[in-house]
C-alpha positions in Angstrom: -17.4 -15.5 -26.1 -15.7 -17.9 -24.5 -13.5 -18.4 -20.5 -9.7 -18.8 -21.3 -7.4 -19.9 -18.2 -10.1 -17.8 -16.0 -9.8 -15.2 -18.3 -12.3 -13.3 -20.7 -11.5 -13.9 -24.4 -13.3 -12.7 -27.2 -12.6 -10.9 -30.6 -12.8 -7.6 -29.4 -13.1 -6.4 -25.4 -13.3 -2.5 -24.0 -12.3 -3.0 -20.6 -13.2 0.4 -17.8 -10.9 0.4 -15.5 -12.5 1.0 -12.0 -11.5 2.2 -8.7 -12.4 4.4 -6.1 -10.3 7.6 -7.3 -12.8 7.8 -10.2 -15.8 5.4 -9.3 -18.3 7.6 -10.6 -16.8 8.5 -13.6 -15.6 5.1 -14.3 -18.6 3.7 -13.9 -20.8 6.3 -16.1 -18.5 5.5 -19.1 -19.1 1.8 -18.3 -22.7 2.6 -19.0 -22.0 4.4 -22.0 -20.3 1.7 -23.4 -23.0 -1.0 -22.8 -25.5 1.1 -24.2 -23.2 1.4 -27.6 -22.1 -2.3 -27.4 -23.6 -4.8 -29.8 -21.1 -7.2 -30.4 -18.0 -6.0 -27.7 -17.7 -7.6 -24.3 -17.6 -4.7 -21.7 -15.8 -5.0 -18.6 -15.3 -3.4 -15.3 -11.8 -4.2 -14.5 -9.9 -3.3 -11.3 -7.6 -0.2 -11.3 -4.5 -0.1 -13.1 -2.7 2.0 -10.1 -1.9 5.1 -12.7 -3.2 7.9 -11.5 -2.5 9.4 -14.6 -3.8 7.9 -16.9 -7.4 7.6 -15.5 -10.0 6.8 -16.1 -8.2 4.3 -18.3 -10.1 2.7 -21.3 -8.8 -0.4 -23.0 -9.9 -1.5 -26.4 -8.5 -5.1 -27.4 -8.8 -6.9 -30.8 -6.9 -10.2 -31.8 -4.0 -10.1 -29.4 -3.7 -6.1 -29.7 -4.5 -3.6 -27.4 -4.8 0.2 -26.8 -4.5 2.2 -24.1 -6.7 5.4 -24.0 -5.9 7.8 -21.1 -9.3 9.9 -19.6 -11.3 9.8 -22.9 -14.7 11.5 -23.0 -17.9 9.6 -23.2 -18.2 10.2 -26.9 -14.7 9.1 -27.1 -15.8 6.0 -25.7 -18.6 5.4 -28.2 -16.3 6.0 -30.7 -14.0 3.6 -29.5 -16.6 0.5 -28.6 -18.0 0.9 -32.7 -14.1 1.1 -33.7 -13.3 -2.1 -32.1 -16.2 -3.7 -32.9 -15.0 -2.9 -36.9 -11.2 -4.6 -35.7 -9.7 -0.9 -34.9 -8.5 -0.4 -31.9 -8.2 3.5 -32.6 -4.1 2.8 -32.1 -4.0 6.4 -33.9 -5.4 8.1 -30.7 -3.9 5.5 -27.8 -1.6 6.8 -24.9 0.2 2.9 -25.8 -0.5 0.3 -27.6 1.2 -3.7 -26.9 0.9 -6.7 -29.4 0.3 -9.9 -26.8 -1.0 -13.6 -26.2 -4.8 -13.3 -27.0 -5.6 -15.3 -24.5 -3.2 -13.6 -21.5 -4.3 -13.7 -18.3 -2.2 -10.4 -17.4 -2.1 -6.7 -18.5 0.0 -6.4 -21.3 2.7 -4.3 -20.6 4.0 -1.0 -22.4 7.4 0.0 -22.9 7.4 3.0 -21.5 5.4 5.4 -19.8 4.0 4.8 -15.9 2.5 1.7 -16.4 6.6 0.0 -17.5 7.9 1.3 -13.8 9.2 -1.4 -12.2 7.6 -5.0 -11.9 4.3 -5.9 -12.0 4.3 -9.5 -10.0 1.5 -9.2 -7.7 -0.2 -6.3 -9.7 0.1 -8.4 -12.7 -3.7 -8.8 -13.2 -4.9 -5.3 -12.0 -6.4 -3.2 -14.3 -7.3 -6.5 -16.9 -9.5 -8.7 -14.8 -12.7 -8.4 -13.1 -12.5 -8.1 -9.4 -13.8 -10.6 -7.3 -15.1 -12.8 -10.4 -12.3 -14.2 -12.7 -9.2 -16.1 -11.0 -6.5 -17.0 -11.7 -5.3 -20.5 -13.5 -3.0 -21.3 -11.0 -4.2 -21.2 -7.4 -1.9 -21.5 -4.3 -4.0 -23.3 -2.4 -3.4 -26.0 -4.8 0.2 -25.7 -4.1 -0.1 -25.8 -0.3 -2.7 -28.9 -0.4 -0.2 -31.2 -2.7 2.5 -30.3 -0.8 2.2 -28.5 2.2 5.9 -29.7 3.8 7.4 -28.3 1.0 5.8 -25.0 0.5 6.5 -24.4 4.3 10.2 -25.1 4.0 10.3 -23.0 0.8 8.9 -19.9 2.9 11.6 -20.5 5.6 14.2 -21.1 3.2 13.8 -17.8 1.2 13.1 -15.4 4.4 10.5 -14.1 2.7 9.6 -10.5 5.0 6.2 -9.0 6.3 5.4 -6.3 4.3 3.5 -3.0 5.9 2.6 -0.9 8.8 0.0 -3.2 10.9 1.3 -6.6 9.7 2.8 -9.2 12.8 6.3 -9.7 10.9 7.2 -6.2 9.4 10.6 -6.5 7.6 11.2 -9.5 9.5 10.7 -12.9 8.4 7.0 -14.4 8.0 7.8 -18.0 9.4 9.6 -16.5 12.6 5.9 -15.4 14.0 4.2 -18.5 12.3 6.9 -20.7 14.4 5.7 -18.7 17.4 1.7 -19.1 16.7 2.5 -22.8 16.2 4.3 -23.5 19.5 1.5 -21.8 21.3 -1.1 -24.2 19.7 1.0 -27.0 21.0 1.4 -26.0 24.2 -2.0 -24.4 25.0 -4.1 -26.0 22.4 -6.2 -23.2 21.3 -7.0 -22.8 17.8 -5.3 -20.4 15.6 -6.6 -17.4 13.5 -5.2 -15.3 10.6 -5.9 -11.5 9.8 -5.6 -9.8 7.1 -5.2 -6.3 8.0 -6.3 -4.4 5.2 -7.4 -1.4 7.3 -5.1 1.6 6.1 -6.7 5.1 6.7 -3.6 7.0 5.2 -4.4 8.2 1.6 -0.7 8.8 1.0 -0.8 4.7 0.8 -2.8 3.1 -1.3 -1.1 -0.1 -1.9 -3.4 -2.2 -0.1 -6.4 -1.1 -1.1 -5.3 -0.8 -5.0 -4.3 -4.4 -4.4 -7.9 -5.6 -2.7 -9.6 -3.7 -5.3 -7.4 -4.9 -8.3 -7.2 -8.1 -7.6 -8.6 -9.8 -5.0 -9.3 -13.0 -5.1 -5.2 -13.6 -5.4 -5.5 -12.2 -1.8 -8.0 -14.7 -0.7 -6.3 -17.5 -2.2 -2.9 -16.7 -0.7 -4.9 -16.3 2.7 -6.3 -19.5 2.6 -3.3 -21.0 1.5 -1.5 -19.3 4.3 -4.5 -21.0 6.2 -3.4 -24.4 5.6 0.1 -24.1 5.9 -0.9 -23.2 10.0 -3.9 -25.5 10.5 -6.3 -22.1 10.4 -10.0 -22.7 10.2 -10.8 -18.8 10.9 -9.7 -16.2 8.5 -10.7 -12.6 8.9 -10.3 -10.1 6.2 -10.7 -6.7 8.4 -11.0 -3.7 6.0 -11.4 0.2 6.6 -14.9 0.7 7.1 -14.4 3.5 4.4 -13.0 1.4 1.8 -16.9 0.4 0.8 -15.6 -0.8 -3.2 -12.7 -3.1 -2.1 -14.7 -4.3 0.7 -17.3 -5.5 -1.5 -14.8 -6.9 -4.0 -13.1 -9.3 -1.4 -16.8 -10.5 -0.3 -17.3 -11.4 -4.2 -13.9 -13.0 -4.1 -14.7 -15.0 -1.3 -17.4 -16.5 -3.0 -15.9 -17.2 -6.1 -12.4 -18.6 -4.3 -14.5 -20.9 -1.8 -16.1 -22.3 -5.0 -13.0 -24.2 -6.0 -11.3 -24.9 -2.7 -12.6 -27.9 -0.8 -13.6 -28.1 2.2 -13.4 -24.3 2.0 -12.4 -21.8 5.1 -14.7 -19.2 4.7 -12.8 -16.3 5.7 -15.2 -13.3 7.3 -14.9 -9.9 6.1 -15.1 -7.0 8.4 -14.6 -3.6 8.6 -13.0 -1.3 11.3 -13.0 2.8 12.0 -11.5 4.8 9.8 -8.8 6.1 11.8 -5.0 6.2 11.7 -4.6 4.1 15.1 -6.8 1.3 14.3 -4.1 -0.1 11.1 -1.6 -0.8 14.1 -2.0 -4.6 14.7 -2.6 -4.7 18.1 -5.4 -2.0 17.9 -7.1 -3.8 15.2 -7.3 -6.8 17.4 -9.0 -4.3 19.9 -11.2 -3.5 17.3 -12.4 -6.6 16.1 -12.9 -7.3 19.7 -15.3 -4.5 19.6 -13.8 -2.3 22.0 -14.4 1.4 21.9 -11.2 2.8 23.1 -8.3 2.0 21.1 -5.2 1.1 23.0 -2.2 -0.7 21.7 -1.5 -3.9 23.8 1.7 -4.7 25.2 4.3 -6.9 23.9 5.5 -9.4 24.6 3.1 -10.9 24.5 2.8 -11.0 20.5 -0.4 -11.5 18.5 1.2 -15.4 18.0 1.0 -15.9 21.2 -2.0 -14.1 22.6 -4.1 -12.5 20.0 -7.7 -12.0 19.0 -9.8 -13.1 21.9 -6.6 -14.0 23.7 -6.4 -17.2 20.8 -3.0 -17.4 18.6 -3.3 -14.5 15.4 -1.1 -14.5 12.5 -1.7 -11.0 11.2 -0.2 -10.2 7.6 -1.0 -7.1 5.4 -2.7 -8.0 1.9 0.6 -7.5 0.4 2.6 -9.9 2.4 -0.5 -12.5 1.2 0.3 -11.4 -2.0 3.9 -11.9 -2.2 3.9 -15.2 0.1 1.2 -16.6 -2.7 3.8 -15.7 -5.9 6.4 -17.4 -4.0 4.1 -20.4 -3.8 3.1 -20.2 -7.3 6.7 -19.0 -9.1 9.6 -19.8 -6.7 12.1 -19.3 -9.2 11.4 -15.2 -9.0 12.8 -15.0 -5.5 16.4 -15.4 -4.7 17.1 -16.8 -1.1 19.9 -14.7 -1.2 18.4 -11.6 -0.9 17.8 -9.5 2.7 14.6 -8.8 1.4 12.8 -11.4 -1.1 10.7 -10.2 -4.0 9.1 -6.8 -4.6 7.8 -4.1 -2.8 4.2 -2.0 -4.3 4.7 1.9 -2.7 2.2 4.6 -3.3 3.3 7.8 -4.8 1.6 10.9 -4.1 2.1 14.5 -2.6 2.8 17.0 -5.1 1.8 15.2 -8.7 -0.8 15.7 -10.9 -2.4 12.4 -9.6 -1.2 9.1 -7.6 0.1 6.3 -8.8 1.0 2.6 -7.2 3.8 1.0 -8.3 5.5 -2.4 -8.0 9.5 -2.7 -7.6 12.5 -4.7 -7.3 13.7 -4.5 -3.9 17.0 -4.5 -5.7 16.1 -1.6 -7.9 15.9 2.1 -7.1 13.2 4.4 -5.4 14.3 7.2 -8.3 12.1 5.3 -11.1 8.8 5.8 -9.2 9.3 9.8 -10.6 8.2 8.1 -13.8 4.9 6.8 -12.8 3.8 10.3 -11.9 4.1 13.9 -12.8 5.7 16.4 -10.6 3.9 19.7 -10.1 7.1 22.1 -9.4 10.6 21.5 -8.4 11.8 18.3 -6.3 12.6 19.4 -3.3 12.2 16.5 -1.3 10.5 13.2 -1.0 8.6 11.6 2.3 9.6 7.8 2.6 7.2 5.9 4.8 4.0 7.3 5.2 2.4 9.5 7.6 5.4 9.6 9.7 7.7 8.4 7.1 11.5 10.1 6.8 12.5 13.4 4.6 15.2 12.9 2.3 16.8 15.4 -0.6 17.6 11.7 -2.9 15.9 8.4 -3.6 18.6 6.4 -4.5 18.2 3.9 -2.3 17.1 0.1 -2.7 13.4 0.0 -1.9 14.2 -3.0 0.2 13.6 -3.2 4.2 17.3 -3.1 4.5 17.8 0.5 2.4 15.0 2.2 3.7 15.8 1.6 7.4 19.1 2.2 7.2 18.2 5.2 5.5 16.3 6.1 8.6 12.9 6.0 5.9 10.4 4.2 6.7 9.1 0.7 5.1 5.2 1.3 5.1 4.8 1.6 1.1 4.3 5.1 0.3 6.4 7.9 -1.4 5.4 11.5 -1.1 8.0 13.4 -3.9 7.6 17.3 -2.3 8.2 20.4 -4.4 10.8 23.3 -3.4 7.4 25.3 -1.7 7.6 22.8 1.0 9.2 23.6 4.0 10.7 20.8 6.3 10.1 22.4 9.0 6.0 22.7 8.7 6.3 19.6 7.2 7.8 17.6 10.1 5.9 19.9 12.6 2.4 18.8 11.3 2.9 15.5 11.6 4.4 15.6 14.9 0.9 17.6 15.6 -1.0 14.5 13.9 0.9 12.2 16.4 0.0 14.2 19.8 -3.6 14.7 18.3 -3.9 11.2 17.2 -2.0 8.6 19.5 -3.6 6.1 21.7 -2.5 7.7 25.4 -1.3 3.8 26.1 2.0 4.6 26.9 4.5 7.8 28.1 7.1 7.9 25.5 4.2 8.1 22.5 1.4 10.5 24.9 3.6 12.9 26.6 6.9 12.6 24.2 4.7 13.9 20.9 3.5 17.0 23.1 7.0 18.1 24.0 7.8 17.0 20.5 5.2 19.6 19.3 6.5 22.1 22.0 9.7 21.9 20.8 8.9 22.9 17.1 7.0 25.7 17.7 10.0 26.8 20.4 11.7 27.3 16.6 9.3 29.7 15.2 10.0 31.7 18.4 13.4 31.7 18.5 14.6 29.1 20.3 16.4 26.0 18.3 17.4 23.1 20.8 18.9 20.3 18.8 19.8 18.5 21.7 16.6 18.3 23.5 14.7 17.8 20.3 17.3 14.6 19.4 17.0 12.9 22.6 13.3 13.3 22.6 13.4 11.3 19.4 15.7 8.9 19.9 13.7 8.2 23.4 10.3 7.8 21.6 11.6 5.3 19.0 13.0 3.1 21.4 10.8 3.0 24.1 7.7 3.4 22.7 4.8 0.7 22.8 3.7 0.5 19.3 4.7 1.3 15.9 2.7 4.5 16.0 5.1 6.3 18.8 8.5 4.4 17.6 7.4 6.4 14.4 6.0 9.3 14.9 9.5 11.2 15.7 11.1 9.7 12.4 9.9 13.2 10.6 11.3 15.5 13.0 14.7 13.5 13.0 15.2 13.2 9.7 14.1 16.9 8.8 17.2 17.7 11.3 19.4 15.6 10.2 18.7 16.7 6.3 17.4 20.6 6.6 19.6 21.9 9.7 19.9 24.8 8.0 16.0 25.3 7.9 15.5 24.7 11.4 18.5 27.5 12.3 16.9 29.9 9.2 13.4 29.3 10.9 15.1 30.6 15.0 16.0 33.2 12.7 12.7 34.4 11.5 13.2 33.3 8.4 11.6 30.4 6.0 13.9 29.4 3.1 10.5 28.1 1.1 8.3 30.7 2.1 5.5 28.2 3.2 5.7 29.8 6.8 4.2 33.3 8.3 4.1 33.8 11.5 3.9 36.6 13.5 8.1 36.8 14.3 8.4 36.0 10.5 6.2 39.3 10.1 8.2 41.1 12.8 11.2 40.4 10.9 10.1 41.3 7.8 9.4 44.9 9.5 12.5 44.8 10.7 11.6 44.7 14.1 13.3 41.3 14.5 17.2 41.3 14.1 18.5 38.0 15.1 
């Protein structure tokens, strides 16, 4: 066996790929395949991101490899003496791809879930070990021989913050960075970055795929990022529920600090595993060890006052992510475009499993329906997360630009729901998560998402009233504090704006998708309800 550009390369490899949807399982056929080993490398790769297709086995030989979707422990024995004969068992393989024996990337099939879209920053997940094996190319290299011109290249592409919780959401990185920088000058306090991985909203999955795929690219980029702003403090703050990709960025960290001198040591820590605490502000709060979660005020921004009142820079694992490929492969990203690069979204709701995909933000939401499979009819998908818009189509651009002036949301998740989901319930339970969940910082977020709850169940009794249910919104997303009440409306608004006729059918006693019974529902059906 021998190390190839960071890579494992041998005759023949199984590689388990391994992540928290199927740990256990994952993790048993890893054993099996050790014991049955006697001349195979076995590996415990990160997850491929297909829900689909897990737990995913890979059997490589000479440049050729097989995908096996959920085999069976005997499967896997089977497979392990096959390979180690040169068979890959191609006869029995979900895919198989001819490729570079010594890639450093998964080898890509044509078609089926894992072709959807573009696998930049995902490139590695589901082939290398986590935490262990990095990449050739590192961007802290990059920064270090030429830090002037990496910075200029970040300004002169535009590239956006990616995610709910990061400092420069769909607006330019270097905007905030300019900010953090004039505050050094002027107060002299020393900068820190955060990378807020702390995302307790299982629809998205992007981050934590990402940290548990790969993450030693995410400590790179982060310490790259480090040097380009003169940080000696990095902090990696994680869910404090996400125990496997925690533990993966602490291996990282020790295998990234081994070739970067002097090295920054970022920390990793971990916050509570609720909603409130992914909003940037509040993860400051948390870090600062502070019981009650309340979003701060702004201005201020982090930049200029953040973690212990010192400069922050706060960017999501994927904005890392992306800001590293620029580093490492400019030519991929077009200055030109409002939104630089690709985006990784989450699909989930109503599929057979989940899957995380990684596209063009000049492509199309409508190819995600092929990295997952649809249990029922489409009725509707959920763009944005918990509180994330309702739309009958996803042709749009999965760009920053598209979705918001869509009136979706940006944070990276999908939700494709079937024709037994009602828009109504739909929107009503999440405007119920935002009175049950918010801070209590500000009026237009506390109060606003109780009337907002009010409001809907007015419906089921009866009483429709567009107008007061519109201005409610459009007050709470533009003078809310946070993220968290400028969003939590965007479900209700859109359902309107989308399923009127729901909302009128629902006054009515009636629900189109039957999902809903309530008592005036019942009374109707009885007939003791006429209008």
């Amino acid at each position: 066996m021998t190390e190839t550009n960071g890579t494992t390369a041998t005759t023949h490899v199984v590689r388990i790929c391994t992540g928290t949807d199927s740990l256990d399982r994952t993790r048993s056929l890893a054993t099996v395949a050790r014991d049955e080993a006697t001349t195979a490398t076995v590996l415990e790769v990160g997850p491929a991101g297909v829900g689909d297709l897990a737990p995913l086995v890979l059997t490589t030989h000479d440049g050729v490899t097989a995908f096996h979707a959920d085999p069976t422990a005997d499967d896997v024995r089977a497979l392990v003496r096959a390979v180690e004969d040169g068979d890959v068992s191609t006869d029995a393989a979900h895919a198989v791809v001819d490729h570079d024996p010594d890639s450093g990337t998964l080898p890509l099939p044509e078609n089926g879930p894992l072709a959807v879209g573009r696998r930049r920053v995902l490139a590695r997940a589901g082939w290398t070990v986590p935490g262990e094996q990095l990449d050739e190319r590192l961007a802290t290299d990059v920064v270090r021989d030429d830090a002037d011109g990496a910075d200029d290249l970040i300004r002169r592409v535009g590239l956006l913050g990616r995610g709910r919780g990061d400092g420069s959401t769909d607006v330019p990185v270097i905007e905030e960075w300019d900010r953090a920088r004039e505050t050094v000058e002027s107060e002299g306090q020393d900068p820190v970055l955060v990378v807020n991985a702390n995302e307790s909203d299982d629809r998205n999955r992007t981050d934590s795929t990402l940290l548990e795929a790969d993450p030693a690219a995410v400590v790179d980029g982060a310490l790259a990022v480090a040097d380009l702003l003169a940080v000696e403090d990095v902090v990696v703050y994680c869910n404090e529920a996400d125990y496997l990709a925690r533990d993966r960025v602490r291996a990282a960290v020790d295998t990234v600090c081994e070739h970067v001198d002097p090295p920054k040591r970022p920390q990793v820590v971990a916050g509570p595993d609720r909603y409130i605490a992914g909003e940037m502000t509040m993860a400051l709060e948390a870090m600062e060890g502070n019981d009650r979660l309340e979003a701060r005020l702004r201005p201020p921004t982090p930049a200029q006052h953040g973690l212990y009142g010192r400069p922050t820079v706060i960017h999501t694992p994927r904005t890392i992510a992306q800001i590293r490929e620029l580093l490492l492969d400019s030519d991929a990203f077009d200055a030109g475009d409002a939104d630089p690069g690709t985006r990784l979204l989450t699909v989930s709701g109503d599929v057979d499993a989940p899957a995380t995909v990684e596209l063009s933000t000049g492509g199309s939401l409508e190819a995600i329906r092929e990295a997952v499979t649809l249990d029922g009819s489409f009725k509707m998908a959920c763009v944005g997360g918990q509180f994330g818009g309702l739309t009958r189509s996803l042709d749009y651009a999965p760009s920053a630009s598209g979705l918001s002036g869509a009136g979706l949301g940006t944070e990276g998740a999908v939700e494709l729901l079937a024709d037994s989901r009602c828009a109504v319930a739909t929107a009503g339970k999440r405007a119920r998560f935002a009175e049950e969940e918010n801070c209590g910082r500000c009026v237009p977020c506390r109060e606003g998402s109780v009337q907002l709850t009010d409001l809907l169940r007015d419906v089921y009794q009866g009483e429709y009233k567009d107008g007061m249910l519109r201005e409610l919104t459009r007050t709470m997303r533009t003078t809310s504090t946070c993220d968290f009440g400028r969003s939590a409306a965007r479900p209700v608004s859109t359902a309107m704006d989308r399923f009127e006729t729901e909302f009128h059918a629902h006054a009515e006693g009636r629900c189109p998708s039957g999902e809903c019974k309530t008592k005036r529902h019942a009374e109707r059906e009885r007939g003791e309800v006429t209008t």
